[in-house]
N, C-alpha and C positions, 0 to 999 in steps of 0.2 A: 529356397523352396524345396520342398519333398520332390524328389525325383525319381524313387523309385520302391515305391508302397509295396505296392505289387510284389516286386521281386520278394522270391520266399531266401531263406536262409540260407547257407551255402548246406551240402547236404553229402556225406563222405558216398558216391558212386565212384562205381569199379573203373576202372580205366578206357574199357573197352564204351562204356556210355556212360560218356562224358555227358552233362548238361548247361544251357547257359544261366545265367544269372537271373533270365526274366521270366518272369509270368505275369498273363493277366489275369489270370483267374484272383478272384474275391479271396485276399489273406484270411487267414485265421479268426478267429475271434481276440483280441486280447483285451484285457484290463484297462481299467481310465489310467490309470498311473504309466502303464507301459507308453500307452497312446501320447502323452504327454512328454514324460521323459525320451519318446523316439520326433515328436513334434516339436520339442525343443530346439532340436537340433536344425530342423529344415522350414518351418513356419518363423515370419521375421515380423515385427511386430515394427512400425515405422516412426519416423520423427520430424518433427516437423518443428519451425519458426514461430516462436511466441509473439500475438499480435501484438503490432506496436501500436504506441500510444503516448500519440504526439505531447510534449509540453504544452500548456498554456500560456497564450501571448503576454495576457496580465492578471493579474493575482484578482480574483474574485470570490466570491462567497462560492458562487454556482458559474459552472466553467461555458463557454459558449455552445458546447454540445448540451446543452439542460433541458428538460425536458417540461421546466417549470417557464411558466410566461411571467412577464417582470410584474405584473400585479398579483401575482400569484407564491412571493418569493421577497425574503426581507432586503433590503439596499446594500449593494455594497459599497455605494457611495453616498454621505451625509455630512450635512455640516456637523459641528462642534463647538459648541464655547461655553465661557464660564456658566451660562444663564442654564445647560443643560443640567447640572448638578443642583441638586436639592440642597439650601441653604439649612432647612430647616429640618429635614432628616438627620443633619448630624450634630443639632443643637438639644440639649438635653431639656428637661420639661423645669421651668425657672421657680422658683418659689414664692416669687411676686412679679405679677404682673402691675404696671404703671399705667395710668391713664395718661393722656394729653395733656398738657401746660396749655390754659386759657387764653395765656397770653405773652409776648414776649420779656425774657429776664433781660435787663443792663449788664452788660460788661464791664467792671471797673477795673483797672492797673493802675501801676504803681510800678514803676520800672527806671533804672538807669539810663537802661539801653532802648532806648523807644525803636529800636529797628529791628531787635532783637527777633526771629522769629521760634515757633513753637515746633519741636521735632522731639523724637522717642527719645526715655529717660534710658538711663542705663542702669540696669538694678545694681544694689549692693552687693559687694565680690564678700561679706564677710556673713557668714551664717548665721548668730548671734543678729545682725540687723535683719536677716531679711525673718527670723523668726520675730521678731519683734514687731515688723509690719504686719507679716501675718496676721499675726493677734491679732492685731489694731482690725485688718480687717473685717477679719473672722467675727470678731464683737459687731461690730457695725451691723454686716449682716444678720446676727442673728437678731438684732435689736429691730431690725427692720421688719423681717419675717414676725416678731413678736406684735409691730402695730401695723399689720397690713390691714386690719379692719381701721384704722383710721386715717390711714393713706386711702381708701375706697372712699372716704368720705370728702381726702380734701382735696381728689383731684378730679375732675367731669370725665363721662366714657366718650366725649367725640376722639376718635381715635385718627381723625386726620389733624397732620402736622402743618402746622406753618413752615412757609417758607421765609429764608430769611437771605439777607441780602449781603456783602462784602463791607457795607459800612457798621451794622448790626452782628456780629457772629453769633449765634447761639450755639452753645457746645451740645447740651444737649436737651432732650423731652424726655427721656425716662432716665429713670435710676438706672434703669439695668434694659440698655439698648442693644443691636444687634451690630455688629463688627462690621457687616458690610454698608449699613445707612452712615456711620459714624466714619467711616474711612472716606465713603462719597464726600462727605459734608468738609471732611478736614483739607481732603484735595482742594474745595473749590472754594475755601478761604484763610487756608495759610500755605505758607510754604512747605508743606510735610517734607522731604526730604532735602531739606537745607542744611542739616549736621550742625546748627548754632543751637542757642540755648532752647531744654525741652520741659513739656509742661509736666509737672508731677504732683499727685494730690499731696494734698500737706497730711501726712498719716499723725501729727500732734495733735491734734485739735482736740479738744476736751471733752470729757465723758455727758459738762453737762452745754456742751455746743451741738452735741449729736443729740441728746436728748432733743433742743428745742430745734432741730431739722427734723424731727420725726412727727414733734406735734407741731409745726410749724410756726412753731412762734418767730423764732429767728430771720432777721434781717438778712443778712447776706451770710457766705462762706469765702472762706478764703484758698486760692492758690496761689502755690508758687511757682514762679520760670526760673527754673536754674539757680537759685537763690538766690537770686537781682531783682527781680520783678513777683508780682503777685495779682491773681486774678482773683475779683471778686465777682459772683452771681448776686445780683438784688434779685428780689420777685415780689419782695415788698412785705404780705403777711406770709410768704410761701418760701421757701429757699431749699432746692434740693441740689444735692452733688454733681458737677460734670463728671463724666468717664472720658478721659484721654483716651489714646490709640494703646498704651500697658496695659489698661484696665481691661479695654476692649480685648486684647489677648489673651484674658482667662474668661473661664465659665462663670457664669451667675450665681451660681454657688457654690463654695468650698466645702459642704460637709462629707466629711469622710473622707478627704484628703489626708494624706499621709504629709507627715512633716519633709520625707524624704522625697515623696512628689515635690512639693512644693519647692525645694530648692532644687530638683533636676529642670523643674520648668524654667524658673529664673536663670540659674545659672549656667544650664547649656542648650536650653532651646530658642529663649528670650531672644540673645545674642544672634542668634542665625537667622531670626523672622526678621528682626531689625535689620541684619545685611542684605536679605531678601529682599525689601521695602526699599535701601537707599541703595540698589547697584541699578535698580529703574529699570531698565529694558536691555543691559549690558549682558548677550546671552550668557557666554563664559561665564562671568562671573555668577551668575544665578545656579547653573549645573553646577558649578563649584559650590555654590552654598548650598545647593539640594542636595548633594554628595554628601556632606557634612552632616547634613539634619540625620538623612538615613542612616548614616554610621552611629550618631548621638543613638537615636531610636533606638537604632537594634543593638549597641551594646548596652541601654540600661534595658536593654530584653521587655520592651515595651510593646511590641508587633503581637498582637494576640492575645491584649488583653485589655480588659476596662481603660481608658485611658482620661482620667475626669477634664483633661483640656484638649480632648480630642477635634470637640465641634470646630475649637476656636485655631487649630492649627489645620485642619481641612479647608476652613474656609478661605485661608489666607493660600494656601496650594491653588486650590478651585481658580480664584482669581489668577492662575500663571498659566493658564490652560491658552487665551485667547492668543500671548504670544506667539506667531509664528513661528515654531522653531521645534522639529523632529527632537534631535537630543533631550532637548528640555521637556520635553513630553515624556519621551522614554523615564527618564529622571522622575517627572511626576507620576505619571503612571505605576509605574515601580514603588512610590513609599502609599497611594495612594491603595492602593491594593492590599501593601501589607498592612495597611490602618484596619482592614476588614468591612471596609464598607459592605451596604446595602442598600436592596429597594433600587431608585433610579439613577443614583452616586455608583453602585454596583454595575448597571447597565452602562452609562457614560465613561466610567473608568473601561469598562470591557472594549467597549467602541473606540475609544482614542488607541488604546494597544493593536484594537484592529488596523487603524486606519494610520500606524507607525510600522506595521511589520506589511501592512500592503508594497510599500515603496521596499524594491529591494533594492535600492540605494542603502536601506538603514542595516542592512543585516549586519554590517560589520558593529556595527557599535552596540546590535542588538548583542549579538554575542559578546562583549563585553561588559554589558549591566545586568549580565543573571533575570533578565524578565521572564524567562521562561521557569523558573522557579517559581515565581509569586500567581504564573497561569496554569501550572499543573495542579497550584494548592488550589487553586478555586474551582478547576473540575473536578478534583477529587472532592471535596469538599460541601460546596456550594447547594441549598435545595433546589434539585432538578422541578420542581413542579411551580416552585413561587419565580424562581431567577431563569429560563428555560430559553428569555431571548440571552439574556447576558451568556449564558452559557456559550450562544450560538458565535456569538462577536468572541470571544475570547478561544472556542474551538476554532475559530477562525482566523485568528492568530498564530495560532499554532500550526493550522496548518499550515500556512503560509511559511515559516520558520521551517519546515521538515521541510521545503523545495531549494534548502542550503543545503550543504553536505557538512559542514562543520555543526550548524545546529542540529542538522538529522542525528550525529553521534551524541551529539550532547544530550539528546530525548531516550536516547537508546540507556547510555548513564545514567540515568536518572530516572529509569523504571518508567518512563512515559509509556509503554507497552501495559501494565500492569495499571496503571490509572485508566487510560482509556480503554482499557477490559471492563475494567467497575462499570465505567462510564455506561459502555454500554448496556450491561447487564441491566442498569437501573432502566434505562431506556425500553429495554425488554420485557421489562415488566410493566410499562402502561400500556393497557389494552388499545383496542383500537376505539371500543365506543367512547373513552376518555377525551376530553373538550382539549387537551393540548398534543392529540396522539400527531396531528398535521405538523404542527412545528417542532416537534421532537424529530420528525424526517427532515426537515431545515439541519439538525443538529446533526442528526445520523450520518447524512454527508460528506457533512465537515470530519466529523470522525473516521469515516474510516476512508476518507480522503486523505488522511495523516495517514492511517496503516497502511494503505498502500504504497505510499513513498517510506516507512519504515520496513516494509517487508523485505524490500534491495540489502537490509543488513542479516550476516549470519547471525549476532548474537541476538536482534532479535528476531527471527525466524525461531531459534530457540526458546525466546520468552512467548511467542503465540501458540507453539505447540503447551509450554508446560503450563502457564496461566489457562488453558480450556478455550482458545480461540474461536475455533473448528467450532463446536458446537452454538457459542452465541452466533455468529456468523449466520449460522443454518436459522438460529430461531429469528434473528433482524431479518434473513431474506424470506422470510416463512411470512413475517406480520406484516411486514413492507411489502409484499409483490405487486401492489398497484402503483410503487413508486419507482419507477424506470429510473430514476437518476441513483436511490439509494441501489437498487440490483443490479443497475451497471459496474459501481464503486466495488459490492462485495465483491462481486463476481471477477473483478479486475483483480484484487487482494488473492481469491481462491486460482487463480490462474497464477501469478507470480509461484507462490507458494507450492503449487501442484509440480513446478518443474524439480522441486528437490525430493530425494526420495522420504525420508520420514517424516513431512507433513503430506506426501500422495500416502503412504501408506494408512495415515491418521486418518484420513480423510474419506479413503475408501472403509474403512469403517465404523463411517458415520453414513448408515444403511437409508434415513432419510434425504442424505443429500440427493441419490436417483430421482425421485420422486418431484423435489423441487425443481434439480433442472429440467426434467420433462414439463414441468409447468412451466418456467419462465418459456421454454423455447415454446409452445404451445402458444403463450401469450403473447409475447414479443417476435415472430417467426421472421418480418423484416427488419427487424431493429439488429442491423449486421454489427455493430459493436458489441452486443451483448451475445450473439448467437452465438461469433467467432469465437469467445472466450469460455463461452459454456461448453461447446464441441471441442474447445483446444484442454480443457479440463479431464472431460469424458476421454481424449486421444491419451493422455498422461496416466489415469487411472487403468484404462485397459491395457495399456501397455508393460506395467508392471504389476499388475495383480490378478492372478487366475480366480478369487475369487470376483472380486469386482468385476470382471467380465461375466461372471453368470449373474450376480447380482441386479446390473441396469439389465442383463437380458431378459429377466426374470419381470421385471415392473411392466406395468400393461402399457400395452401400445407403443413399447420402447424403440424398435423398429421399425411401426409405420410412423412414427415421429421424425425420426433420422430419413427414410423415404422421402415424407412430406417436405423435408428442409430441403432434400436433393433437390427436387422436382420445383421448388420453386428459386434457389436459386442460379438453377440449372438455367431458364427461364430466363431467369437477371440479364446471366452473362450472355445467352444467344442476344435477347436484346440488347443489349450491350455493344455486342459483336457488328452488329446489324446497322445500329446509327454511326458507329465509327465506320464503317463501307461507305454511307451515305453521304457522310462531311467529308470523304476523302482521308482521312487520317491514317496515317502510319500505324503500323502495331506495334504494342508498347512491347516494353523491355521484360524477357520472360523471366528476369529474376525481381521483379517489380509486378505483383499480379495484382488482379483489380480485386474488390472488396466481394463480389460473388467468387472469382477464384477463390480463393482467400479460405470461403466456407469449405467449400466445394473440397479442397483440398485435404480439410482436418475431418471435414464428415466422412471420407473413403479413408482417411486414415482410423477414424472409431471403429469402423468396418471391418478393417483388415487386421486391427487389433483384437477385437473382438473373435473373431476365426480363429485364432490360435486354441481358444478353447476347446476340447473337441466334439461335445454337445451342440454347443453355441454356433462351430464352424460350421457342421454337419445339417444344421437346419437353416442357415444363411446360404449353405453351397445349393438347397433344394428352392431359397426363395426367387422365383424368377424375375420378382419386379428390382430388387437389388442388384442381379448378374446384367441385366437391361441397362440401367442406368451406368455400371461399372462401362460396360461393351461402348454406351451412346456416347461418353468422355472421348474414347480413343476415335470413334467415327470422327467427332465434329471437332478436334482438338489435337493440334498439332502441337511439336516437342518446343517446337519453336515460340509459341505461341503462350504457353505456361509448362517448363518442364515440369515440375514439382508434379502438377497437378494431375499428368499424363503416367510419369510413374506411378506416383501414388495407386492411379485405376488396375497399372499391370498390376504391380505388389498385390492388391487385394484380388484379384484374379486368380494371381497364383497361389495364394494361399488355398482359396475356396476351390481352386482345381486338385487341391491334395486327398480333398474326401470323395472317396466313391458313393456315392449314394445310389439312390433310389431317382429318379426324375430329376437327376444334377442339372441343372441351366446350364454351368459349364459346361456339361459333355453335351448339350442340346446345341450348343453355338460354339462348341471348337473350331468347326472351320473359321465360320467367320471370324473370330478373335485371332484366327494361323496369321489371316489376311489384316487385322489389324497391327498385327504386331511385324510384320516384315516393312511398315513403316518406321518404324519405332528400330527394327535393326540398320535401316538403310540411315540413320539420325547419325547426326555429330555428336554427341552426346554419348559417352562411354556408359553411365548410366544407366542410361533408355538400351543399352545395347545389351547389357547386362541382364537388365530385366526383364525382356523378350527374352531369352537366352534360357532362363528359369521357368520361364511359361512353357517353354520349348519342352524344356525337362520335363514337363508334367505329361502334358498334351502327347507327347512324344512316345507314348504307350498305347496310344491309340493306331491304327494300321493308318488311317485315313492319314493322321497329321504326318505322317514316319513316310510316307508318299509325296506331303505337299512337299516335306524337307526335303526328299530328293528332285523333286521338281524342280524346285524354286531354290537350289544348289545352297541352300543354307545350310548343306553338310560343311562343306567346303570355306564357309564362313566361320564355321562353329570350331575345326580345326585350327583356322585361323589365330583364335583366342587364345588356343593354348598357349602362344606367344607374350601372353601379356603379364608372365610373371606374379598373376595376383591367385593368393588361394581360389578366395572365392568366385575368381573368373572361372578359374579351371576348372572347379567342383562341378558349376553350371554345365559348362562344355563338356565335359565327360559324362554327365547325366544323360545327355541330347545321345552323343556316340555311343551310351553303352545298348540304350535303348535301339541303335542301329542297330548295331552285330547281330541282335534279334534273328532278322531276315538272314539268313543263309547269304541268298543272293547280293545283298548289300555288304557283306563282311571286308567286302576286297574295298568299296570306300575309304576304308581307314590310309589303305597305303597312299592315295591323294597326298598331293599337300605336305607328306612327312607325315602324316597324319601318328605312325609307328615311335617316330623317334622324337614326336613333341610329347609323345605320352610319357616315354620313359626319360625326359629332360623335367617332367614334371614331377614325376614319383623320388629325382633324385633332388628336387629341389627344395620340395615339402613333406616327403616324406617322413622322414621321423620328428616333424614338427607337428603333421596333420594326419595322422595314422584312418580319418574316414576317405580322406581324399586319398590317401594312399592304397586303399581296399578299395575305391571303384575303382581307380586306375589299374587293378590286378582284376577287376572283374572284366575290364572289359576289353583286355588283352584276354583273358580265358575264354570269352566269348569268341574273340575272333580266331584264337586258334583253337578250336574245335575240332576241325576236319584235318589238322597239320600233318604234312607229311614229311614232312622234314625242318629240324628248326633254321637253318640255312636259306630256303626256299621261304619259311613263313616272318622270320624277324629280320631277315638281311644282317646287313653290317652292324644291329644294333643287339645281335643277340648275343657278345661276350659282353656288351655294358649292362643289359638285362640280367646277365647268368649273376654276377659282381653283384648288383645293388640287390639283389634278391636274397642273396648268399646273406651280405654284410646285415641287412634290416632283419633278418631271421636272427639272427644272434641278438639275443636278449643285453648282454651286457654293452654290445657295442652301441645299440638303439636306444635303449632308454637310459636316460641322462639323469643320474642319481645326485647326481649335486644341485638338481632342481627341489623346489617344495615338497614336502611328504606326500601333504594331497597332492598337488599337480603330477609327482610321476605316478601316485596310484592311479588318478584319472588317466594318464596314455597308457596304463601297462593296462589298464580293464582292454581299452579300445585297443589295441595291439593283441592281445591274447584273444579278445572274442572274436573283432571284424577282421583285420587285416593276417595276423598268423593262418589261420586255416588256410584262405583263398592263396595267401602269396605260396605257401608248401604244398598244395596241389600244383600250381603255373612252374613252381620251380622243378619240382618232378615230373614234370609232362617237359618241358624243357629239355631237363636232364634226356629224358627218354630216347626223345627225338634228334638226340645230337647229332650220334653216330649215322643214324641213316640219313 
């Protein structure tokens, strides 16, 4: 703290009137810049504990502090199974549609092996055959497509199926059925995964046998099992094709197939759905074969594009969903995503990743299947307006993954900062009168639910300054301020980030953020999670930026805002106070304060930051309802009881005690705060002793105070200190003593105590380390010997250790330490040549004077 404003400049008089160092008369006029640059020096701007903020128990959408009620807010617990996924969103639109069979077709065989059962073929290893199937197909189809108006005629629209029975099979009702009826049907009358002989259609069959299956003149068709056996369909004047379980794994139609598709299906995806199908429930082995698909996939670099057998390789994943079993989920999840689904396969695919990264059991293996790659492409990606819940399930994934610290970095790599910037940006842009703007605050959560736990890294702390963080931030909590759970989130992100300096400096300008925290705190004034953080924000900005201190000073009402907070949770805590008397309870631990301390604490600290300004100080040291509230801290609040928050009141005390005004509150209530504060020196607490000590300094210009100290022997205390080998004690202390010497009649105090030979134990200790503490310790030996009449008589035995350090710090070369920085010794030689050379060469020639007599 400033301790001595007042005193004018040192000033060359003749010897015979001499003068002391003090005055109280009103200094000079000077400049904002002087005022500033001499305020630097003695106004302390304070620090304080970033609230904390506990982890959550269990991983949820919306955390148990939410603000949303459970009907009000999507699940973060739901079932899952095959049945959620849309079968028929990922089935392409067919070329012909089948009526129903009338009636049941006969089964006929012809078989060696009568026990034989029917399981998947294994395609041709040789290209040349499987182009040649092709064909055969291809023809067919198109031959079909050619007489669909006479298939419309020869089969009826009842489109419900018979059932059929285990002694009867029917393979199938349509030419061209769906994967999932035909797989039921095969389960529940053959053995499908038996590995003996498998049903394959006979691709020979004659150009004019398919002719008379089209106009149905033909009697039956013929299959073969394995080349032992052969299945015939009668229907009598009707005979259409069965589709085994191979046929079933492609599309209904091939047009536009590439011949090169055609053999990547057969011959490396075929293979793996068939392993898929016969490992049954054996999980391993299924992860293993999902492993495979994916690699097949992505190196024919299929992820991301048209995929004409897409429907039919989804639908057979779809079906592994129901298995219990995380891994295998993750595995699906992961190819199922890169397939590019949509619609409600979009949603359910989102949902299952949800409800795999919920369990942080899974994180290890999450981190080993890269799914967090295939979740950043879908937010980055994905239409925010049609997919807005899936969004929300896979933002919520995500974040769930950034409460690892291995995935946190892995998000950091991977420009996840720079996606969920987009994210929200798009978010920013739907209005609010927009029909999805509620569930876009569902999302917004989630989101910067993630940035918050991303903000804990340096590198990205850098990606949210240079992607434009700061600003979206300001416009979500601008459009969102009726959603207390998103402006807890921001405002938690803007608190982290405020404690480093080049995002407080970003940040302070950004001239609308003022104006919003005054609103949320206006809006939200008990919601103490939110306040602590906006006042711990506002402590951070005023503390390093002289403008941003004029800045919120300057917004309306900026002050009685800060006021109003006091006053209410001033409030809190006597209540507070009050029922803990009444249940008997202990007082808690003062380095554990309660959630009103808490405020309490950062709101005097905005305060006392804010003073350093000298406008801003100047009209806060004349507000009386602020110096009231600082004073009513120290009444009802003991050191013991929350020190933090006891200091905190001195420090902003002492500040607003540096300016002289006009109707100062502090000079209205000096006494009483003399008398607050000689609790606070009587404390255990070095701190508290310190900063009464500083108040001292200020106050201690006044006749009244400079009386209680002699009273109440807080000179004698204040000597005391000198002992404590700390600059900054001693500056204190020597503040308080120089302003003694003042009084004539007081001057002989100093010799108390050593009070003599701790001063000049101090000048040789910090001396040419601290060249201001150096020049009060010469002022306020010059003060005291004023009247000297002999140096023998006024220094004692300490005035050859006096004459010595005075001599030695006078020498330029000996004092200043040229092997130090360039700036740092120009900065001691200014303060050496301005403050301390003058005063110390007048003491040592008054000295010198006085030897002889």
């Amino acid at each position: 703290a400033h301790l001595f404003r007042g005193m004018q400049a040192f000033k060359n008089k003749s010897a015979e009137k001499p003068e002391s160092f003090y005055r109280l008369s009103m200094p000079k006029h000077k400049t904002s810049s002087e005022i500033v640059n001499e305020a630097r020096n003695v106004l302390r701007t304070l620090r304080t504990r970033r609230p904390f903020t506990p982890t959550e128990d269990q991983r949820k959408l919306f955390g148990s502090g939410s603000s949303r009620t459970p009907e009000n807010r999507p699940p973060s617990v739901f079932s899952l199974h095959a049945s959620s996924f849309d079968l028929a969103e990922s089935r392409p639109v067919s070329g012909i549609r089948l009526s129903p069979l009338d009636h049941k077709p006969k089964l006929i065989t012809s078989a060696k092996d009568e026990d034989s059962s029917i399981s998947l073929p294994k395609p041709p290893v040789d290209p040349e055959e499987v182009r040649r199937v092709s064909n055969a197909r291809a023809d067919l189809f198109r031959r079909t497509s050619q007489e669909n108006f006479l298939l419309g005629k020869m089969f009826p629209s009842d489109q419900n199926e018979e059932k059929v029975n285990s002694e009867e099979p029917v393979m199938t009702n349509n030419l061209c059925r769906s994967n999932e009826n035909y797989l039921a049907e095969q389960r529940t009358h053959t053995p499908f995964n038996s590995g003996k002989s498998q049903l394959i259609y006979n691709e020979h069959i004659s150009k004019s046998e398919r002719e008379d299956i089209l106009k149905g003149t033909a009697g039956n068709f013929l299959f073969q099992l394995g080349g032992e056996r052969s299945v015939m369909l009668e229907y009598g004047n009707c005979v259409t094709s069965a589709q085994p379980f191979p046929s079933c794994l492609e599309e209904d139609t091939r047009e536009n197939e590439s011949e090169e598709e055609e053999n990547f299906w057969h011959i490396k995806i075929l293979p793996i759905l068939r392993e898929i199908e016969n490992v049954e429930e054996n999980i391993e082995n299924l992860c293993l074969a999902c492993t495979k698909l994916h690699q097949a996939l992505n190196e024919e670099n299929v992820f991301g594009k048209r995929f004409k057998r897409k429907s039919v390789l989804l639908k057979t994943l779809y079906k592994l969903v129901d298995i219990d079993s995380d891994p295998l989920r993750l595995k699906l999840a992961k190819i199922i995503l890169s397939m590019k689904v949509n619609g409600k396969n979009l949603l359910s695919v989102c949902k299952l990743a949800f409800k795999i990264c919920r369990n942080e059991k899974n994180d290890s293996i999450i981190q080993n299947d890269r799914l967090l790659d295939c979740l950043l492409e879908v937010l980055g990606t994905e239409d925010l307006q049609k997919n807005n819940e899936a969004l929300l399930y896979c933002m919520g994934a995500v974040k769930f993954m950034s409460g690892n610290a291995v995935l946190l970095d892995e998000m950091v790599n991977k420009q996840a900062v720079e996606t969920l910037l987009q994210l929200m940006k798009k978010i920013n842009n739907i209005k609010e009168n927009d029909t999805n703007f509620s569930n876009l605050g569902h999302l917004l959560v989630q989101l910067t639910a993630t940035l918050r736990n991303l903000a804990d890294l340096p590198q990205a702390r850098c990606q949210l300054v240079s992607n434009g963080a700061i600003p979206e931030l300001c416009v979500a909590l601008e459009q969102h301020v009726n959603d207390a759970d998103v402006c807890t989130y921001i405002v938690r992100i803007l608190s982290k980030l405020s404690s480093y300096n080049d995002f407080c400096a970003a940040l302070a300008d950004c001239s609308r953020c003022y104006v919003l925290f005054l609103a949320l705190l206006n809006k939200y004034q008990r919601k103490q999670d939110l306040v602590v953080r906006i006042v711990f924000i506002l402590g951070n900005l005023t503390a390093k930026n002289n403008h941003a201190r004029e800045q919120f000073f300057k917004e309306k009402g900026s002050v009685n805002t800060l006021i109003s907070l006091f006053q209410t949770y001033h409030k809190l805590d006597l209540n507070s106070e009050e029922e803990s008397c009444e249940k008997g309870e202990e007082k808690k631990n003062p380095k554990h304060p309660s959630e009103a301390e808490d405020v309490l604490m950062k709101l005097i600290r905005v305060l006392a930051n804010l003073s350093v300004h000298p406008s801003v100080g100047a009209a806060l040291a004349a507000a009386h309802p602020v110096a009231e509230l600082l004073v009513t801290v120290l009444e009802y609040k003991s050191i013991d009881d929350c020190e933090e928050l006891v200091i905190n009141a001195a420090a902003a005390i002492n500040n607003l005690s540096y300016y002289k005004v006009r109707s100062s509150a502090i000079e209205d209530k000096k006494l009483h705060i003399a008398e607050m504060l000689l609790k606070l020196l009587m404390s255990n607490s070095m701190d508290g002793v310190v900063e009464a000590v500083r108040v001292f300094g200020n106050l201690s210009q006044y006749h009244e105070i400079r009386d209680f100290i002699v009273q109440k022997k807080i000179y004698k205390f204040t000597i005391a200190l000198l002992d404590a080998k700390n600059q900054d004690v001693c500056y204190s202390a020597c503040g308080v003593l120089l302003n003694l010497t003042v009084d004539k009649n007081r001057r002989a105090l100093l010799k108390e105590e050593g009070g003599i030979g701790k001063l000049i134990d101090c000048l040789e200790d910090f001396g040419p380390a601290d060249w201001q503490l150096a020049c009060l310790i010469c002022k306020t030996l010059w003060n005291y010997s004023e009247n000297i009449i002999s140096t023998a008589s006024c220094f004692g035995e300490d005035t050859d250790m006096l004459l010595v350090l005075l001599t030695s710090l006078l020498d330029e070369e000996l004092s200043l330490d040229y092997s130090l920085d360039r700036g740092i010794r120009d900065y001691h030689k200014i303060y050496w040549e301005t403050e301390f050379k003058p005063v110390a060469e007048k003491l040592l020639d008054r000295i010198q004077s006085h030897r002889s007599s």
